[in-house]
GUBA-732298 format. One line per field, with one value per residue (C-alpha): residue number from 1; x, y, z. Coordinates in steps of 0.2 Angstrom, whole numbers. Each point is the difference from the previous one (the first is absolute). Layout:
REM GUBA-732298
pos [NUM;...] $
east [X;...] $
north [Y;...] $
up [Z;...] $
END
This chain:
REM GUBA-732298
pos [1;2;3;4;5;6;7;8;9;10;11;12;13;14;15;16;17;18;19;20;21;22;23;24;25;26;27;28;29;30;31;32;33;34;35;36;37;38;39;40;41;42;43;44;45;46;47;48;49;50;51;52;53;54;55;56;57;58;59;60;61;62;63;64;65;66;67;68;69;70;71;72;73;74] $
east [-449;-17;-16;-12;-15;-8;-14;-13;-12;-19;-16;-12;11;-15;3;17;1;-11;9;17;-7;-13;8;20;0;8;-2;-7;13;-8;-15;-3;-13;6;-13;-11;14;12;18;-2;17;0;14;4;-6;20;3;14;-1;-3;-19;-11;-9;-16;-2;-15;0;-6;18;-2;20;-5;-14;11;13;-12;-8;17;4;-16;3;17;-6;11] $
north [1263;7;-7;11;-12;-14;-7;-6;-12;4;-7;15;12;15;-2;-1;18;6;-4;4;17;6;-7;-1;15;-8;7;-11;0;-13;-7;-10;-14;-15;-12;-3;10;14;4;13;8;11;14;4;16;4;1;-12;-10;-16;-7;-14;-11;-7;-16;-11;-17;-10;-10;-17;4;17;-9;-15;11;14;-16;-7;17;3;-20;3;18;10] $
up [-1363;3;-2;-11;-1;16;-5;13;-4;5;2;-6;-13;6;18;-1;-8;10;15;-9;-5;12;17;-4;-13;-17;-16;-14;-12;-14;-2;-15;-6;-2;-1;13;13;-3;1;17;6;11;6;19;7;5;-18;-7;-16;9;-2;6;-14;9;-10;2;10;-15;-2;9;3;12;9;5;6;9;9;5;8;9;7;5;9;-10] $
END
């Protein structure tokens, strides 16, 4: 098996590209409106086919689960 798309959820799309892109050295790979956000993947500089989908922290679901991480120290 091999995973070909992780999402990772985020608090600020923009900053999250800019530190993907500027600072880690991905590759956008989509960027599309949808909305008031955007579908944002983005390709590892290595090359590969796998990418990241940086999705916004809007989903009550993602919060709950990010805040039970960060209270667990994980």
């Amino acid at each position: 098996m091999r995973i070909k798309l992780n999402s990772i959820v985020v608090d600020d799309q923009e900053k999250a590209v800019s530190f993907y892109t500027d600072i880690l050295g991905f590759k956008i790979s989509q960027d599309i409106p949808v909305g008031e956000f955007r579908w944002i993947t983005l390709a590892s500089p290595e090359g590969g086919d796998a990418e990241l989908s940086l999705e916004p922290n809007v989903n009550p679901a993602a919060k709950t689960f990010q805040e039970a991480l960060f209270e667990q120290g994980i």
